[in-house]
N, C-alpha and C positions, 0 to 999 in steps of 0.2 A: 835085718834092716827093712826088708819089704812090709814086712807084719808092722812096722811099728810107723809107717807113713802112712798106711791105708786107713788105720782107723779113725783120726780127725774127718778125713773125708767123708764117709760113711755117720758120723753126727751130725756134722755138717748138713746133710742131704734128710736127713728123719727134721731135723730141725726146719728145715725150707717147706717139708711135706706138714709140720703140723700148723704153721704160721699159715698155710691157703687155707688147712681148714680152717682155722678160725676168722680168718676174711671170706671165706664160702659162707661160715651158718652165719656172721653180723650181718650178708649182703642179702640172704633171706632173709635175715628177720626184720630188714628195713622195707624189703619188699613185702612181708605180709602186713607191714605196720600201715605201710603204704593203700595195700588194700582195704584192710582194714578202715582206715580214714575215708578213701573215697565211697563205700558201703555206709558209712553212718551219716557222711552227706548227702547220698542218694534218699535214704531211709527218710534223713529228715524234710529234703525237698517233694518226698511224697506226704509226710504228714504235712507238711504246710499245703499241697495242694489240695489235699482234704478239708483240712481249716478252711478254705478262702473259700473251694465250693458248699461244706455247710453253712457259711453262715451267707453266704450269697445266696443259698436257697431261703434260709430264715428272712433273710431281709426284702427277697422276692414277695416269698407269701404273706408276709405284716403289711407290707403296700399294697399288692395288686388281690386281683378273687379273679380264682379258676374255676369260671363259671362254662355252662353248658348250655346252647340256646336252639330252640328252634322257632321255625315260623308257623303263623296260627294262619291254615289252610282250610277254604271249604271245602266239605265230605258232607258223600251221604252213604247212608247205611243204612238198608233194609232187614229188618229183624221181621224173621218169621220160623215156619215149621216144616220141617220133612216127615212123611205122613206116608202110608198104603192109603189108596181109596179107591172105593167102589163105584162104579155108575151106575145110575137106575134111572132106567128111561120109562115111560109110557109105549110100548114095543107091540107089534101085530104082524105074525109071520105073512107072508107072499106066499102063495102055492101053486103048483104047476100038475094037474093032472096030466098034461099032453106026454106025448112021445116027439121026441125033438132033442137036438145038440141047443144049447141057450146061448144064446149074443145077448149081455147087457145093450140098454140103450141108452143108460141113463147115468151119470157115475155117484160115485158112493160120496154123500151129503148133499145130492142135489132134492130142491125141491119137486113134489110129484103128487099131482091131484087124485083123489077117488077116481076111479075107475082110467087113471092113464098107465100108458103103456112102460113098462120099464125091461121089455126083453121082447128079443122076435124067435123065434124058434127055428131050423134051420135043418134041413133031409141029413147033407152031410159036412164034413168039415172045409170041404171047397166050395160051398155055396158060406159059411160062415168068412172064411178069408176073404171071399169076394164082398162081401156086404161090409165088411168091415176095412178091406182097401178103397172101397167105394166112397163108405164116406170121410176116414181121414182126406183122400185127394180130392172129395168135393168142398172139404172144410179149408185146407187150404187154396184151392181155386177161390173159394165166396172171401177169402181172408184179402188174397192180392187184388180183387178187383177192388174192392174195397178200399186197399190203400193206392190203387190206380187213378180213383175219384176222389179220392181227400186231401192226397198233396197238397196243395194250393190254396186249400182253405184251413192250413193244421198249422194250429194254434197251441204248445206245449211249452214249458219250460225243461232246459235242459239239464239242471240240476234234478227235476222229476224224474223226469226219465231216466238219470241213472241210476237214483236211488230206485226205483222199479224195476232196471234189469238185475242190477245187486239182489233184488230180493228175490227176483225170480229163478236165477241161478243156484240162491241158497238153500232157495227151497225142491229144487230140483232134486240137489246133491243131496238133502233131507230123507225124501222119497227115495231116492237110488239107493240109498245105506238100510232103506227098512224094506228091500223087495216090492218096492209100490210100483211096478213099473207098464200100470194101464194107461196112468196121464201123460208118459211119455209125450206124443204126438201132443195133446195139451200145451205141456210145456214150450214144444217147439214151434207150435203158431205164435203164441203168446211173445215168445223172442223173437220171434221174425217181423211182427209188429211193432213191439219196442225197437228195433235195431234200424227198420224203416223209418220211425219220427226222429229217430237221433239224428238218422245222415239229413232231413228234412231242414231240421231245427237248425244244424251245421250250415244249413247251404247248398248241399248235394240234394240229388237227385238220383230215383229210382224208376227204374222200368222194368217192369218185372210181364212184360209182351210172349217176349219167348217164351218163359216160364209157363205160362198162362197156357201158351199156346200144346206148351209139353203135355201138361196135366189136363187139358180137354184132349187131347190125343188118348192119353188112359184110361178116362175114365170113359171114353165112348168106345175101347176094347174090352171091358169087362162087362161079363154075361152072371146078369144081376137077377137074382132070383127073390120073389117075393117072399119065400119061405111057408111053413107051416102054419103059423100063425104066430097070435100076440100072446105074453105075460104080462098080464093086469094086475094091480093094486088095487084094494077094494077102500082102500083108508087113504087120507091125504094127508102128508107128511112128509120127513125126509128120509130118502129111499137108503140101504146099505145092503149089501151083497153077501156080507161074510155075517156067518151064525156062527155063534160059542157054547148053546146051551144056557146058559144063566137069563133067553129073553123075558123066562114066568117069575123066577125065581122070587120076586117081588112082589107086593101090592105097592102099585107105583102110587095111589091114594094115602097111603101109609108112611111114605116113606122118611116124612117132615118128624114122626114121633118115633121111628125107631131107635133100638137102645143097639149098643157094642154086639152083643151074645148074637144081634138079629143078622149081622154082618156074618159071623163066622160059621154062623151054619147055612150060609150059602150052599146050596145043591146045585153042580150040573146037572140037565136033564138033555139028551139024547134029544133034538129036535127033529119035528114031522119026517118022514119022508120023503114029503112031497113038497118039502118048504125050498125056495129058491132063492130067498133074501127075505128083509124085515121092514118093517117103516115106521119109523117113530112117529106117532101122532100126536105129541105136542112138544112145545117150543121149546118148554119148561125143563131141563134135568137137573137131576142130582147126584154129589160126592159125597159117599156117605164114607166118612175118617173115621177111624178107634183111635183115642188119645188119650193119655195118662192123666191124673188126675191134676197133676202137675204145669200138664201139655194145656187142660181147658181153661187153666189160670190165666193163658195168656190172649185168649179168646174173647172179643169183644161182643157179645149177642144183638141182635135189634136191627135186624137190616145194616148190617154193616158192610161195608164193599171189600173186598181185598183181590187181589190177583194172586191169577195162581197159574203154575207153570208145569207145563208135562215131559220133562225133556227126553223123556224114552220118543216121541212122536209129533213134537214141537219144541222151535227154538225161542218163542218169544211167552206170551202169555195171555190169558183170557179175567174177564171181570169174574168175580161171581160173588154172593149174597153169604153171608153168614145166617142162618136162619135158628141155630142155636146147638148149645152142646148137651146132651140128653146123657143126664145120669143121675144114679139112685140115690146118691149124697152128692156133697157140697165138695168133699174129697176123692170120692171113688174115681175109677175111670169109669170114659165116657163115650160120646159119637158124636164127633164135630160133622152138622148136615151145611151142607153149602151148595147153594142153588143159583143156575144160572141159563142164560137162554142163547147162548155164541153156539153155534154149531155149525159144523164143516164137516168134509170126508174124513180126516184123520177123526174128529170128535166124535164120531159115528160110529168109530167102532173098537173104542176104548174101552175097557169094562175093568179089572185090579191094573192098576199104576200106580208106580211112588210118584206123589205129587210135592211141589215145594208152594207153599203157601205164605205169600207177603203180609203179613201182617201192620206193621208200621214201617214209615220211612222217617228217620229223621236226617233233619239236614239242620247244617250249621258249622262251626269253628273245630278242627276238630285237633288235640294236644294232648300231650302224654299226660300217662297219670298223675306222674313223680311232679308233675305241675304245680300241683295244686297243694295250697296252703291255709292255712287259717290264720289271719292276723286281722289289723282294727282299721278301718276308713272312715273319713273325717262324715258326720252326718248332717244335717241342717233339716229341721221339722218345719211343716206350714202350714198354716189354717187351710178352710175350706177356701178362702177368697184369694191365696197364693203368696199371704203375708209369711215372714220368716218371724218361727216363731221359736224364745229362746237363744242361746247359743248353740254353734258348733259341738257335736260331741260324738266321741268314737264307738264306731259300734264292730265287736267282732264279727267278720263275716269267712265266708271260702271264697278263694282267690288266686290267682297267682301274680306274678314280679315279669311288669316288662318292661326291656330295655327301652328308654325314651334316649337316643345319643347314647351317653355314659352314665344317665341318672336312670336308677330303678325306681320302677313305681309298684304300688300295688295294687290291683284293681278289681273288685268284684266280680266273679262270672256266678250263670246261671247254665247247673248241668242238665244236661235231658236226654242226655243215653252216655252209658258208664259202662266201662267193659275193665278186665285185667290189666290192660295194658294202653288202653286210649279214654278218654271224653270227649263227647261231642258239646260244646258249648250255644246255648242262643248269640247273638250279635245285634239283638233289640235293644235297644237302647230305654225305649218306653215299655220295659216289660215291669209291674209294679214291683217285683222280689228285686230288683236293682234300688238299695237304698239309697244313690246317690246320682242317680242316672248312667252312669259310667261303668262299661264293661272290654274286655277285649275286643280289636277291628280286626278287620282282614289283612293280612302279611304282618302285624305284630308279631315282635321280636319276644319270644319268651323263654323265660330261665325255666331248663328241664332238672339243672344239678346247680348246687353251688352253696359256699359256707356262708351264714350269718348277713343273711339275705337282708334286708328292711327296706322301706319306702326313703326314698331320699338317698341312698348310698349312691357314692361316686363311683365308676369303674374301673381301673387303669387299663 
């Protein structure tokens, strides 16, 4: 009886277990249906946002232009050359037969007549210190009294003077970096002067009593010896101290027609024994350059002026003469001579230096390259009497598009120095290559990039 109750029960229970599963897998497969749907919505709300951002871009770029502008600024730019050069002076050694320690008297570029004095000679090196503390402290004794009696009457501007102690300082720090450090003392009058008209110019005042009174204290303690005697000059010119050998090496008569080859076989020669400094005896020298044949193309002959700059031992620069480029053809290389008459202690004893040579400056408008275009500008012809003659008619020219508000124009320029990546433009108006009068101004707005440019377009 048992066996035969239990088994409804038992299909009963298989039956209940197959009826979930199949409401288990319908209620997944409504949830992956489920899934499924919200993925092809997602899917398609990204293609639609695609849609709507390309053709927003299409509709962008049909209306508006993605242009690029910049402003037309004035520049200048000096084109010129870097170069080795030589100097060749007009040179006559100084000699000293005596026995003696040598005190300069004189500094190196200064002027010095035939027969003066440019050294004292001196027993030992404490009669040399002495003559030489001697006269820095009577230089600046003679410097104070001197701004003690001009006070009152000094008359400067003080925008000068600063620009004068600026340069005096610059030029200190010049000489300090190249071991010049004889003009020290130089130096330091020189500032104590300036520094004196500034507090003047300001309003203040200086007494410099005490001071005064220190330095006659000193110098009427030292035991001043008159020495052995003088070193003379037999030549008048500008005196220098320092010898390198190269002072024969030239016929300074010569120098205007030498070629390249005469440059490089320069000799040092071991100067005298007995030589103690040099003296140029004329005004006149020369940079004698080796330049490629390339380099003399860009060389104007004929008394031409240019500057030129030594930056090994100056920071600004000096005139000098182009006097011409000497070579055997019209292509070979050559010897750019360039002559000039600026002379200082640094210029006096300069001899191989790379020099930088200015050549041209031009100045004017200056805008990218990607500027510039070729299109047509309205023309008008006129007699000699200023009648307009004809109609209007277009003449292709180079130019570029500038923004006038939102309207582009296009306007003739005239170029006068072209590089890779910039032009310089004129801003004449009355230059005659302007066929219409009209070219780029100062702070025009100009199109550096942009599509389907023309005169007249509107911008958005």
């Amino acid at each position: 009886m048992d066996e035969e109750f239990d088994m409804p029960q038992s299909e009963e229970n298989e039956s209940e277990i197959i009826r979930e599963r199949h409401e288990r897998r319908r209620a997944k497969r409504r949830r992956i249906h489920k899934r499924r749907k919200i993925i092809r919505r997602v899917l398609f709300g990204v293609f639609l946002l695609f849609l709507m951002t390309y053709f927003s871009m299409v509709l962008y770029t049909s209306n508006f232009s993605v242009m690029e502008t910049e402003q037309a600024d004035f520049f200048e730019y000096n084109d010129g050359l870097d170069v080795e050069a030589f100097a060749v002076r007009s040179e006559e050694y100084i000699t000293n037969s005596k026995k003696g320690i040598i005190s300069y008297t004189v500094d190196d570029g200064e002027k010095i007549n035939a027969g003066g004095s440019v050294a004292r000679l001196f027993g030992s090196e404490v009669e040399v210190e002495n003559w030489q503390r001697y006269n820095d402290i009577n230089n600046e004794l003679t410097l104070l009294r001197n701004m003690t009696g001009s006070n009152d009457s000094l008359f400067v501007d003080l925008d000068t003077v600063d620009v004068q102690i600026q340069k005096k300082i610059t030029d200190f720090k010049n000489d300090t970096a190249q071991n010049k450090l004889t003009s020290v003392n130089k130096y330091k009058l020189n500032l104590l002067r300036l520094f004196n008209e500034r507090t003047v110019v300001t309003g203040g005042s200086a007494n410099f009593n005490s001071r005064i009174d220190e330095l006659q204290s000193q110098l009427d303690e030292i035991r001043l010896s008159e020495g052995l005697g003088r070193v003379k000059s037999k030549h008048s010119g500008f005196f220098s101290s320092r010898l390198d050998g190269f002072e024969n090496s030239f016929d300074y008569s010569k120098a205007e027609s030498m070629k390249a080859d005469d440059v490089k076989k320069a000799v040092r020669k071991d100067p005298p024994s007995d030589a103690v400094g040099r003296v140029i005896t004329t005004i006149n020298w020369y940079l004698l350059c080796p330049v490629t044949g390339e380099q003399a193309l860009t060389i104007a002959s004929g008394d031409r002026v240019v500057s030129v700059s030594i930056p090994r031992v100056m920071s600004g620069s000096i005139p000098a003469t182009v006097i011409g480029v000497n070579q055997s053809s019209a292509v070979s290389d050559g010897l750019l001579v360039l002559k000039s008459d600026y002379m200082d202690g640094t210029l006096a004893d300069i001899r191989r230096e790379n020099i930088s040579i200015k050549t041209y400056t031009y100045k004017g408008l200056r805008i990218s390259r990607s500027a510039i275009h070729d299109d047509y500008i309205s023309v008008q012809d006129y007699d000699e009497a200023g009648n307009a003659v004809g109609e209007p008619h277009d003449e292709k020219v180079q130019g570029v598009y500038v923004l006038y508000g939102k309207r582009l124009e296009f306007v003739q320029v005239k170029i006068i120095y072209s590089d890779n990546d910039f032009v310089i433009c004129s801003d004449d108006t009355t230059d005659k290559e302007l066929l219409n009068g009209k070219t780029i101004k100062l702070h025009d707005t100009v199109v550096v990039r942009g599509k389907e440019l023309y005169s007249g377009k509107i911008v958005r």
